[in-house]
Biotite code that builds the C-alpha atoms (Angstrom):
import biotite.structure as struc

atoms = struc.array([
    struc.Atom([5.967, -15.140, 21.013], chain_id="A", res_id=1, res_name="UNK", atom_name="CA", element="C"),
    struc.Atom([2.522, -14.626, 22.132], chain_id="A", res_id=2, res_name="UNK", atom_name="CA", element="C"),
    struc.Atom([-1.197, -16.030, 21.986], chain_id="A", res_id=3, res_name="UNK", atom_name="CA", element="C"),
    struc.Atom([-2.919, -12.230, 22.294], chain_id="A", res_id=4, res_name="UNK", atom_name="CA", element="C"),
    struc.Atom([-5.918, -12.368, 19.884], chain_id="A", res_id=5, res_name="UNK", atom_name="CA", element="C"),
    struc.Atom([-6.277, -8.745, 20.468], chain_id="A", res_id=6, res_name="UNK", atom_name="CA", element="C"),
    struc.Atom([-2.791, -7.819, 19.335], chain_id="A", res_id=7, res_name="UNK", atom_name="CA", element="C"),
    struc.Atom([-2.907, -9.776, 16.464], chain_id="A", res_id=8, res_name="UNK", atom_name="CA", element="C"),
    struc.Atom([-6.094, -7.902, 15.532], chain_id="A", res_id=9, res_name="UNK", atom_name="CA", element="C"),
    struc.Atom([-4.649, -4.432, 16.090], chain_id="A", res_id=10, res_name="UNK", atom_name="CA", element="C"),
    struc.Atom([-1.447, -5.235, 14.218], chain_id="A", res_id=11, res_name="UNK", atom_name="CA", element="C"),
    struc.Atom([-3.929, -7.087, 11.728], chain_id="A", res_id=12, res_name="UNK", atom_name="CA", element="C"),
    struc.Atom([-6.013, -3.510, 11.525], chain_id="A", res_id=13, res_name="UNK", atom_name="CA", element="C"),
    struc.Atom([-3.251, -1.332, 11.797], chain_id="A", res_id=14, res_name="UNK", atom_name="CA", element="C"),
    struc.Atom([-1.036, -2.943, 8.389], chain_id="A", res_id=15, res_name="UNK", atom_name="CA", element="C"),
    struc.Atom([-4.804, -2.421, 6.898], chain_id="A", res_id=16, res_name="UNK", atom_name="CA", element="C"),
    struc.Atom([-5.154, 1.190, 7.658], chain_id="A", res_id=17, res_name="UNK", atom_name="CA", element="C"),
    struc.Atom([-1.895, 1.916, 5.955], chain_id="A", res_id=18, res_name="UNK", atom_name="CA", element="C"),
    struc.Atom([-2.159, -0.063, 2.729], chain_id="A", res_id=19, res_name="UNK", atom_name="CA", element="C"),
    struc.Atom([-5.747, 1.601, 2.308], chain_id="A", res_id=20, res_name="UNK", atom_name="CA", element="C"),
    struc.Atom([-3.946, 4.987, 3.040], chain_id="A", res_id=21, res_name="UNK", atom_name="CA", element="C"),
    struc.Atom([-1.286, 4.428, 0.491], chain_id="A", res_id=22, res_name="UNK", atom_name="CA", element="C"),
    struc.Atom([-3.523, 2.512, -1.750], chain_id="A", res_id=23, res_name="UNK", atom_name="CA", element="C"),
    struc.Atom([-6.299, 6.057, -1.582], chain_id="A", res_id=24, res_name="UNK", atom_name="CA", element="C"),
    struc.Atom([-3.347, 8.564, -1.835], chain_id="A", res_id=25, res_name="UNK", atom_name="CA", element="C"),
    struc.Atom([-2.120, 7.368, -4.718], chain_id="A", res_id=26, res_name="UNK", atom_name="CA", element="C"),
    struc.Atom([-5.308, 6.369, -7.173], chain_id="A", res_id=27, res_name="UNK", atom_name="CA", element="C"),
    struc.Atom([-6.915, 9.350, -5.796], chain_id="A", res_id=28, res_name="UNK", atom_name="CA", element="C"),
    struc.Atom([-4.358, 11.660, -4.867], chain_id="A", res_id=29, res_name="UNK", atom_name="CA", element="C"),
    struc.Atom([-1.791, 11.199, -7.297], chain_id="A", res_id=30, res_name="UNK", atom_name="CA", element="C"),
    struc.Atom([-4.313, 10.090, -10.143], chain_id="A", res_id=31, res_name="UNK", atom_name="CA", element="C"),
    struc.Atom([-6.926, 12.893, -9.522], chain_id="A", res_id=32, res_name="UNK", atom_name="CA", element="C"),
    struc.Atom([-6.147, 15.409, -6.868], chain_id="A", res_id=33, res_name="UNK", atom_name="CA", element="C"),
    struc.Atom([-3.017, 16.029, -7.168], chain_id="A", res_id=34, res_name="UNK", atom_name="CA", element="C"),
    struc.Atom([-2.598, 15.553, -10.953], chain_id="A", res_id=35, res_name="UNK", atom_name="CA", element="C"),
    struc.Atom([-2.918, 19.234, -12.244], chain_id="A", res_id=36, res_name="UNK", atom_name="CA", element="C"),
    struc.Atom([0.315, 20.026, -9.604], chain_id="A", res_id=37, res_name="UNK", atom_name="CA", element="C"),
    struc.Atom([1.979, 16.455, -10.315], chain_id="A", res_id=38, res_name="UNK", atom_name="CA", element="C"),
    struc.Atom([1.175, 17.183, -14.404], chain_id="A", res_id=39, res_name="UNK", atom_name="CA", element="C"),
    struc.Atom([4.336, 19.925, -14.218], chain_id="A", res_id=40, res_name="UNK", atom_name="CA", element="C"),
    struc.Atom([7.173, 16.808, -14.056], chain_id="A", res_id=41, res_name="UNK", atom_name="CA", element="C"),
    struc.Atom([7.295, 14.779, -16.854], chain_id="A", res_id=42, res_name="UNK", atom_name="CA", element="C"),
    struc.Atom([8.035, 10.547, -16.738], chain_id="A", res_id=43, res_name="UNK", atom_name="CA", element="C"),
    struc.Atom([8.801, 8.977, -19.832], chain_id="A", res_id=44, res_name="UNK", atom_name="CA", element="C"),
    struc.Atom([7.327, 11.959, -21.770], chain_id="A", res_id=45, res_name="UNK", atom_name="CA", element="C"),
    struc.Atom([4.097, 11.819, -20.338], chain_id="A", res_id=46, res_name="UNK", atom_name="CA", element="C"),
    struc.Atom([3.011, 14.446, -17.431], chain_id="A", res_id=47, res_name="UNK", atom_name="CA", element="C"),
    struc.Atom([3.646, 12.795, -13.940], chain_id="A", res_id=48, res_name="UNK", atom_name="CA", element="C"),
    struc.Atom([-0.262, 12.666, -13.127], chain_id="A", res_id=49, res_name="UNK", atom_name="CA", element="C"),
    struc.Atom([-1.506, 10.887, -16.057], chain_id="A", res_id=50, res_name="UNK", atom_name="CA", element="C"),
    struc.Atom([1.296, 8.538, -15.519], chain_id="A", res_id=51, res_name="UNK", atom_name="CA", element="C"),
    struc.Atom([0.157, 7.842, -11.744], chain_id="A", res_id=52, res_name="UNK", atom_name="CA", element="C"),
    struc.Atom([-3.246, 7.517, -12.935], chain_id="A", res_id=53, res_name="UNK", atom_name="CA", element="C"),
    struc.Atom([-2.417, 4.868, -15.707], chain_id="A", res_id=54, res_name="UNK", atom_name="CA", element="C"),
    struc.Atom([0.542, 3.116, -15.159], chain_id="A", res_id=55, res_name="UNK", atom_name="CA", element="C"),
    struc.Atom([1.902, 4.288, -11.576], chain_id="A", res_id=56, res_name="UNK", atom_name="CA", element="C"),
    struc.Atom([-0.847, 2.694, -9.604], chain_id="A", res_id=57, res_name="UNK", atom_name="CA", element="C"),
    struc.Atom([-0.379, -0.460, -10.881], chain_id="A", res_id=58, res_name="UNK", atom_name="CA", element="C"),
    struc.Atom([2.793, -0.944, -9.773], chain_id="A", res_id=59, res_name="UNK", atom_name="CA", element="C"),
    struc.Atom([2.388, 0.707, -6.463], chain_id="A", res_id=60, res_name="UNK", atom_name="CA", element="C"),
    struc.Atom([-0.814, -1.510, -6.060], chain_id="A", res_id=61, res_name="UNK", atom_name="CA", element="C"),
    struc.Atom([1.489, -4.860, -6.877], chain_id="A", res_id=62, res_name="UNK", atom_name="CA", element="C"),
    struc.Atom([3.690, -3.864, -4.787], chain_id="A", res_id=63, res_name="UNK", atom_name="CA", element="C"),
    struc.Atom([1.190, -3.455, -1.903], chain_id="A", res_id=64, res_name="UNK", atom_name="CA", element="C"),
    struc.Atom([0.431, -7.081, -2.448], chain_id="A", res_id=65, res_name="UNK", atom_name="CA", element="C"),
    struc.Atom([3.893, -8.057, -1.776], chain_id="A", res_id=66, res_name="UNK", atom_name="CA", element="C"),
    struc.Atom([4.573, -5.907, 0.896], chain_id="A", res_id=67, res_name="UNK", atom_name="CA", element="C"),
    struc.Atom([1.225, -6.679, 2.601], chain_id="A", res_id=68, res_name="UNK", atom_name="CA", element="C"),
    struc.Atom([2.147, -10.404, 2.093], chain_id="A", res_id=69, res_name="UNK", atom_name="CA", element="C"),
    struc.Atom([5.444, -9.360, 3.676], chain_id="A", res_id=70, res_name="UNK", atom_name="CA", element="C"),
    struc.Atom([4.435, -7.983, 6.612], chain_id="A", res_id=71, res_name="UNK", atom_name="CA", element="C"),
    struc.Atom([1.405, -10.459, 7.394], chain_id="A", res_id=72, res_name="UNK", atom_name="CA", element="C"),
    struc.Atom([3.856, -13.613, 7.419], chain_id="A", res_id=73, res_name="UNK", atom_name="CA", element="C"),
    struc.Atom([5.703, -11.649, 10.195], chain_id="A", res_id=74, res_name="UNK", atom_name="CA", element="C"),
    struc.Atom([2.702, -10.889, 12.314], chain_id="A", res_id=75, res_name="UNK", atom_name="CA", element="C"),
    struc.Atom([1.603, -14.373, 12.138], chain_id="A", res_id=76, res_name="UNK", atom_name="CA", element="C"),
    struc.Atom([5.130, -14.814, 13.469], chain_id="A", res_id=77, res_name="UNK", atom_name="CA", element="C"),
    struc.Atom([5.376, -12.561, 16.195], chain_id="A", res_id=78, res_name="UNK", atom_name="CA", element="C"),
    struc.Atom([1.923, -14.418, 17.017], chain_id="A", res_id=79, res_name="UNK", atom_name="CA", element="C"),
    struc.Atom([2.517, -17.888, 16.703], chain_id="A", res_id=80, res_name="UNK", atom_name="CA", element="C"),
    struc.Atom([0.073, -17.996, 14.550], chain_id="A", res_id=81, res_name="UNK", atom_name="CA", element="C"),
    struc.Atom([1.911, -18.945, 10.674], chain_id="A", res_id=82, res_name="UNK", atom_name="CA", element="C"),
    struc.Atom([1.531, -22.274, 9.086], chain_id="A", res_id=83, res_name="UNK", atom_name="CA", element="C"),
    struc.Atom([5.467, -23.146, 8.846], chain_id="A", res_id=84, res_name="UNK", atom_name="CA", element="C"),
])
């Protein structure tokens, strides 16, 4: 375990970047870039990039929160830095 305020920052920054990576590729890749090329598969009956754009990000979005939830309590961990 550590006490490295700088660490904890980078890891802090670093589980940021990613969700907001994630989070932009798939409301605006999936939902609007990509859509014409994702349109060709079908989910449900609807065309895979309407489905992204409506329904898909939702659920990756919730399960951003969990995962981001996740993967902060075990930074504050490696830290020393939770509220067990």
């Amino acid at each position: 375990m550590q006490h490295d305020s700088q660490g904890y920052w980078k890891a802090t920054l670093g589980l940021l970047t990613k969700i907001m990576v994630i989070w932009f590729l798939v409301s605006f890749g999936a939902g609007i870039l990509f859509a014409p090329l994702l349109n060709n598969i079908h989910l449900g009956g609807y065309p895979l990039g309407f489905w992204f754009a409506h329904q898909g990000s939702i659920y990756i979005f919730i399960a951003l929160i969990f995962w981001y939830a996740k993967k902060m309590g075990d930074i504050d961990r490696q830290f020393d830095v939770h509220e067990d």
